[in-house]
N, C-alpha and C positions, 0 to 999 in steps of 0.2 A: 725341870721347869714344868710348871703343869699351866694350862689351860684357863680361863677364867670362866667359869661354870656360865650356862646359857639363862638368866634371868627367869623366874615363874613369869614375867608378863608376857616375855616374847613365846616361850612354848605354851601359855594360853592363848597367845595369837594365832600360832600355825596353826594350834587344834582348833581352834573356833573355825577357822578356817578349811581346813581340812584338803578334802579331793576338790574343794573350789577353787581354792591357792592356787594349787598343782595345774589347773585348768588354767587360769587366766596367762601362769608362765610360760605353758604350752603355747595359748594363745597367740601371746607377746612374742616369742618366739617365730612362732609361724608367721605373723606379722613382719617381723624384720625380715623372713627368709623371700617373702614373695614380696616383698618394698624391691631387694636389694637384685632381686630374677628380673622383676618388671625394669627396672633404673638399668638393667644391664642389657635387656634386649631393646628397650626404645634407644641408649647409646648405640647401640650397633645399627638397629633401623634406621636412626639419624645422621650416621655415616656412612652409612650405603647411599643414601637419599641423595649425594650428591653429585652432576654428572661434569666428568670434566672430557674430556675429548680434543681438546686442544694441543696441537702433535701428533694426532692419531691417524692423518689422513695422506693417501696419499694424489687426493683430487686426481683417479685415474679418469674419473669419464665425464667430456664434455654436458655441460648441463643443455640440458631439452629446452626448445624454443616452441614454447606452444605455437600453431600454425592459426592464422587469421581465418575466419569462415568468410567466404565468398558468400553473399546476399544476392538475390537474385529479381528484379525489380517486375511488379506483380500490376494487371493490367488496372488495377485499384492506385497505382500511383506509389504505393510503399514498397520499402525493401522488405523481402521476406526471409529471415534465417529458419532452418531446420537446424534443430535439437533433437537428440535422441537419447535419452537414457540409457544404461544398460551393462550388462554385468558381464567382467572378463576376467583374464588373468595378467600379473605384472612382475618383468623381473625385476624388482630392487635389488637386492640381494642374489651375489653373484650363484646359479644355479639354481638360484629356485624362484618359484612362481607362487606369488600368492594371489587369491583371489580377492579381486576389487572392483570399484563402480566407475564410473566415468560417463561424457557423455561425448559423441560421435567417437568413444572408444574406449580402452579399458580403464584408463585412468584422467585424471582430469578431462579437462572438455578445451575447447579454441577460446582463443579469444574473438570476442564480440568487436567490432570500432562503428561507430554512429558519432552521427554529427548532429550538433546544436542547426536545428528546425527541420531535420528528417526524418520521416514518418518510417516507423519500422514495425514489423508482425512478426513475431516468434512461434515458431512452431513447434512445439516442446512433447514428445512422444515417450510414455512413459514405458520402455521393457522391463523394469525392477521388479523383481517379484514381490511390493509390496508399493502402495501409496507413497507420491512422494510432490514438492512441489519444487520448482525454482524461482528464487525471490532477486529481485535486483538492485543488489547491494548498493544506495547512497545513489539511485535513480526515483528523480520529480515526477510520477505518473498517478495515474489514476488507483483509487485502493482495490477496482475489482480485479486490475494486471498485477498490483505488486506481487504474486506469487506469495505469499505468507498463510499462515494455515486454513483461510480461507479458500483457497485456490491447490485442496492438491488434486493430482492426478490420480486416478487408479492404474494398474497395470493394466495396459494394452490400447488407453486410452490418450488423446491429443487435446493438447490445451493450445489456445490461440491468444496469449494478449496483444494487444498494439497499440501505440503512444509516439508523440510525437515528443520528441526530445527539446528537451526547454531549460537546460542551464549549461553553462561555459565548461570549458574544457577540463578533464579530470581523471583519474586511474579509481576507476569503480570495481566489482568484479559481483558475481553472482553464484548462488550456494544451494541448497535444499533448505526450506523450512517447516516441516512436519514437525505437527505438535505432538512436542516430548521425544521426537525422535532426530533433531538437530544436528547434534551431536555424531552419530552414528553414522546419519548420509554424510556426511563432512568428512568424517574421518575415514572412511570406504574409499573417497576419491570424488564424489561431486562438485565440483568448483569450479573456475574460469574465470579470467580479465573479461572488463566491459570497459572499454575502451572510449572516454568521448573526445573529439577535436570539434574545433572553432575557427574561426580566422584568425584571432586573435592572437591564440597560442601557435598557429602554423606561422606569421610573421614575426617572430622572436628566433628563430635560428637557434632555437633547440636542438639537438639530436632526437632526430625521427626519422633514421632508417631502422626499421623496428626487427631487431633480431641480429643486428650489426651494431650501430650503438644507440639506440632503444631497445632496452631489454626486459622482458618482463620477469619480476621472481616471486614464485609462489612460495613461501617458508611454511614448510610442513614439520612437526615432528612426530617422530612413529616410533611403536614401543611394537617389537616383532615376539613372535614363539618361537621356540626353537626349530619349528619346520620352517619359520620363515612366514606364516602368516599374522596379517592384522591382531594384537594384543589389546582387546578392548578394558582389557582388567589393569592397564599401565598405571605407571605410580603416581600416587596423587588424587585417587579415586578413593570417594567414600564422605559419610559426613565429615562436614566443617573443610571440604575439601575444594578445589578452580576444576579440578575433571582431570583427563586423562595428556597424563606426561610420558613422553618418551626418549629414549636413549638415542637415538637417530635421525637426523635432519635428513629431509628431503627439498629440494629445488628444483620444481615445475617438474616433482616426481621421479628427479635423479639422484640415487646418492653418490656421495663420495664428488662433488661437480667442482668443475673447474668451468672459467669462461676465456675463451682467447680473447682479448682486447687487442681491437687493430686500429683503434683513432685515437687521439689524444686524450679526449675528451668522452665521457659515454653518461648516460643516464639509465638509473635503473632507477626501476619502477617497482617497488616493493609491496607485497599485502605479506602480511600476516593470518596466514589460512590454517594457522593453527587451532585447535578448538579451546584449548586452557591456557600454553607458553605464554608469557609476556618476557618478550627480547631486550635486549638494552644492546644494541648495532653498535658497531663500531668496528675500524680494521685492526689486526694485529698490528702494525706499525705505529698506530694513533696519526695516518695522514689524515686532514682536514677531509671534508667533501663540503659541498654547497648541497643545504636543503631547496629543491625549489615549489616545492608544491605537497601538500597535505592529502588529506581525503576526496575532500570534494572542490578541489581546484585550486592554482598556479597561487602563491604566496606574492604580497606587494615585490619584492624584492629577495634573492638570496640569500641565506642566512648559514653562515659557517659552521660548521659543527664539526667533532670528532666521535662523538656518543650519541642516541639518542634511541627512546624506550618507545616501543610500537605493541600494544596490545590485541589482542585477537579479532580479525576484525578491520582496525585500523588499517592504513597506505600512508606512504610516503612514496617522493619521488629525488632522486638524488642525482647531481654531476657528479663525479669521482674524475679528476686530473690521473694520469701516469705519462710517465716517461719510459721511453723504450726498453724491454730487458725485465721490465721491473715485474715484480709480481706481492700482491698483497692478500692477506686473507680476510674476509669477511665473517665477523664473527661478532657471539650471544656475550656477552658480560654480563659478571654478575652483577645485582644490583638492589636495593632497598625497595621492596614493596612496600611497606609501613604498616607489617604484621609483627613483625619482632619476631622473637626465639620462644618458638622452634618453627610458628606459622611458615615464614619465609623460606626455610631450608625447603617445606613440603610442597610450597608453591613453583618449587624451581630457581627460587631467587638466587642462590649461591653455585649453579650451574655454569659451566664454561664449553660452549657450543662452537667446536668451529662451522661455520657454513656455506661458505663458496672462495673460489681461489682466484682470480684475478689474475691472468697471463697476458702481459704486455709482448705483442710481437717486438723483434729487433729493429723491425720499422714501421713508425706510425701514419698513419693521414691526419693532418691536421683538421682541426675543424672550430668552431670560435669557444671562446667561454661563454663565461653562464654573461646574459645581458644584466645590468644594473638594474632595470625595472623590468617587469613579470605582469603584475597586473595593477590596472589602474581603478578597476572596480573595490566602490565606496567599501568600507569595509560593515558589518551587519552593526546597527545599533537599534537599542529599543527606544521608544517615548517616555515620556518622566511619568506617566498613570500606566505604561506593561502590565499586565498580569504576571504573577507572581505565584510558580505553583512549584511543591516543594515534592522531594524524592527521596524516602530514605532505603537504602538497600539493606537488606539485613539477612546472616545464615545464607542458606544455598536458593532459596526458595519464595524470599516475598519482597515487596515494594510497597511500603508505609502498613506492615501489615500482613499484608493481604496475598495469596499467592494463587494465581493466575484462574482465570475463568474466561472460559469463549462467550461467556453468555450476557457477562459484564462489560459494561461499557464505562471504564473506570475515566476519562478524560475528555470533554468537548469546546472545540477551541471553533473560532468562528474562523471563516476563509479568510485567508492575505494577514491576518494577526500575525505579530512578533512581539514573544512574550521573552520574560526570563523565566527558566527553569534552572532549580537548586539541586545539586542532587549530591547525598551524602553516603559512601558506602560505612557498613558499619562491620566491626572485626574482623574481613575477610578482605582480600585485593579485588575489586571488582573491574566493570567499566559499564558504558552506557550508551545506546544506538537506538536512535532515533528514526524512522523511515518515512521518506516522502520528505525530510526537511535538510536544511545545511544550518549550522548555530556557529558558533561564535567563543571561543573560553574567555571570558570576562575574569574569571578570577579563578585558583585550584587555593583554598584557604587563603582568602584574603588577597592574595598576590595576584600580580598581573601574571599571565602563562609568560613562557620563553618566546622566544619572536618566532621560533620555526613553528609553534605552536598554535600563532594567532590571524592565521587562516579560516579558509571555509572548512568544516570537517561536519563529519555525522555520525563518530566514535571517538570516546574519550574514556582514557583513564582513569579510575579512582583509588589512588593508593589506599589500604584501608585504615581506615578512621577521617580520612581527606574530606570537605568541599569543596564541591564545581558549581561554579554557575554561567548559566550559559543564556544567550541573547538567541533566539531560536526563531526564524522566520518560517512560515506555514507556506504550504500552497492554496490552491485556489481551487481544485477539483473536491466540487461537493459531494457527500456521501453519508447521508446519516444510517446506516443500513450496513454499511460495510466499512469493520474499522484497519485502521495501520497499527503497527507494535511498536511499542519501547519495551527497551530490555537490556541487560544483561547483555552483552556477547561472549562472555565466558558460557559456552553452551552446555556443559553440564547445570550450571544454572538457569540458564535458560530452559533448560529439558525440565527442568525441576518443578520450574513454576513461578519465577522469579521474571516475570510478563505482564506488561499492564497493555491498555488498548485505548486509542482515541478515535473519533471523531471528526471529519470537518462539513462542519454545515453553514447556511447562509448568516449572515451578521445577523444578531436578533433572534437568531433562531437556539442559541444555546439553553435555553431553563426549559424550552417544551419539547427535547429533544429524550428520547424513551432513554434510558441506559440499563436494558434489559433486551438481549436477541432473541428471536427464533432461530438460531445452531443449526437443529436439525440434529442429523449423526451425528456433527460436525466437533462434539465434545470429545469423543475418543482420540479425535486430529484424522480419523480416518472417511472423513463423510463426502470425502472429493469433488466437493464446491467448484464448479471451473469447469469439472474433467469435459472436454468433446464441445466445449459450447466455445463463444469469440470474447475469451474473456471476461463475463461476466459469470460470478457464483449463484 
């Protein structure tokens, strides 16, 4: 049987063709060889990416109760706290010591407690070997104390704000905000509750013995080296990325925690002091808890829950019921950011974190449930003519646009105004923090929010591709001279440039208001506006 001979047209083809052919097959070839290298090491990347830890613990060590700072009342009538900065060492990790920041010590700082109408002075000393400031997270004060990049400190030197405390009860906390270096101090160990009480909420028969069953919990997560130091390079860093994820929860700087529960009844008081994680809480068991309170203060009424998602940034405060004996775990679920595949996986969405253990003694003290009603204050509404101003987040790094300038004054709102603002993240999981105000979630796409949702807060979520709109009330401390931030608190974005600035000046004064600064240094983030003077930059 022979062969059917090869056509003159096709071996005029190959020759016309020649070492071209041969070339593009090559080509083609090599094409498919590095499609099919590339497909095979992003599958691998993409399954590594995922962190589950759930069962891996065995909660040996009581979690750390930050200790309360004693204030010390100052012949000027205010209370004054010392703050100190300053750099140490910490064992997370059983035998080793990594180096981290803290403030009155190696790692985190005290918490703060101040009451609604008392005057308080902070005295904030910077040891760091580098500029830094502290800003006070989801606190009504004036914009030259807010600590925000206008106000940092140089090393060696003392910053002074003082403000007199003017909204209702709430679980605040405070951070470093250096520009472009956010992220960093945060992650080192900078942070702290700020604590407010009222009358109002002391008459409710809450749990507030604080450190028994009011507890505070800082949710950290840290990506270590193998000697056991801070891993700034953790996964989830780089374009199109929320910042740096890690394999390790920490709670108020413990790992591995457990908490003894010795009353029936307990409230924990939660921040998410993580720089990029967004949590989705809930216990291993799925027991209920009562939400009672949000950001920036005590919700109308209780609100049951078994899940719910706190982004970086964000507080919640929760009852958790047990029964004697009992023991539950507090843990990260995964959950739907609203990036899709493979966004999600890289944001940490599909993670399974356990994060504190819950040890019910064999005998409890009783003590009441959560009350039917919390608070009676109006809830925020706008006027039928509000101003209407919109926010589109986009990439790692801008806001309508545009990505961050100290020198700009991208926003001017008149004093006591309550506007609505719109604010859209685009491709990526974002969220959105406001300073000096408390808002409202009027809508997350269309819909009314959840009820645990529909408190006072001053961070909010934005799944991405999501809208929020929010009913947003101003304060009343003028300043056209020196502005507050919105932003991002996913602080790799925020380090980025993904920062606008407003404003608040007298009514009428908005159209003749400059939106251009004199900075000074202050463009590097390192011009230490503040440092050594009574709070003012």
């Amino acid at each position: 049987m022979t062969s059917s001979p090869v056509s003159p047209g096709r071996q005029n083809f190959w020759r016309r063709r020649g070492r071209g052919g041969k070339i593009l097959i090559v080509l083609l070839c090599t094409g498919f060889v590095v499609a099919v290298a590339f497909g095979t090491a992003f599958t691998v990347v993409y399954n590594e990416s995922r962190v589950e830890t759930s069962g891996q613990h065995e909660f040996a060590n009581p979690v750390a109760i930050p200790p309360v700072v004693e204030p010390r009342r100052g012949a000027d009538g205010r209370d004054h706290v010392d703050l100190r900065l300053q750099t140490g060492t910490t064992e997370f990790l059983r035998g080793k010591q990594t180096r981290t920041w803290g403030v009155n010590g190696s790692y985190l700082g005290p918490t703060i407690r101040v009451r609604k109408g008392q005057h308080v002075s902070i005295h904030v000393t910077n040891d760091l070997p580098e500029s830094s400031s502290l800003h006070w997270h989801g606190m009504r004060l004036p914009a030259v104390m807010d600590g925000g990049p206008y106000q940092e400190i140089e090393p060696g030197e003392t910053w002074n704000p003082h403000w007199e405390v003017k909204q209702p009860a709430a679980t605040l906390w405070y951070h470093p905000h250096p520009h472009g270096r956010t992220a960093e101090h945060v992650y080192r160990g900078v942070s702290g509750m700020l604590l407010v009480d009222d009358d109002i909420s002391d008459a409710l028969e809450l749990p507030d013995d604080y450190g028994v069953d009011d507890i505070p919990l800082i949710i950290q997560d840290k990506a270590f080296t193998d000697d056991g130091q801070l891993d700034f390079n953790g996964r989830g860093m780089g374009p199109g990325s929320t910042g740096i994820l890690g394999d390790t929860v920490l709670v108020n700087g413990t790992h591995d925690p457990h908490l003894e529960v010795t009353r029936t009844v307990t409230r924990l008081r939660v921040l998410n002091g993580s720089p990029a994680r967004i949590y989705d809480l809930g216990f291993d068991d799925d027991r209920p808890f009562a939400v009672i309170a949000s950001d920036s203060g005590l919700l109308p009424a209780p609100v049951e829950r078994t899940r719910l998602r706190l982004s970086p940034g964000e507080r919640v405060e929760l009852l958790v019921t047990m029964e004697p004996g009992e023991t539950s775990i507090l843990r990260s679920h995964p959950t739907d950011l609203g990036g899709g595949f493979p966004a999600d996986r890289f944001a940490g969405a599909d993670d399974t974190l356990d994060i504190l253990q819950l040890r019910a003694k064999t005998t409890l003290e009783p003590n009441p449930a959560a009350p039917r009603t919390l608070s009676a204050e109006e809830p925020l509404t706008a006027p039928a003519d509000a101003r209407v101003r919109r926010f589109e987040l986009s990439g790692t790094a801008f806001i309508n646009g545009e990505s961050m300038d100290m020198g700009r004054i991208d926003e001017v709102v008149a004093a006591g105004a309550t506007e609505i603002w719109e604010v859209r993240g685009a491709g990526l999981p974002h969220n959105f923090h406001i300073h000096d105000v408390a808002f409202r979630i009027l809508t997350i796409d269309g819909r009314e929010p959840p009820a645990w949702q529909a408190g006072r807060k001053d961070t909010v979520f934005i799944p991405a591709g999501s809208t929020v709109r929010l009913v947003v009330r101003f304060g009343t401390d003028v300043d056209p001279a020196t502005p507050y931030m919105y932003h991002c608190h996913l602080l790799y974005h925020e380090d980025s440039g993904m920062m606008g600035q407003f404003v608040i000046v007298e009514p009428g004064q908005e159209s003749s208001t400059p939106r251009r600064l004199d900075t000074g240094g202050v463009h590097d983030g390192r011009g230490g506006h503040g440092a050594g003077h009574d709070g003012h930059g």
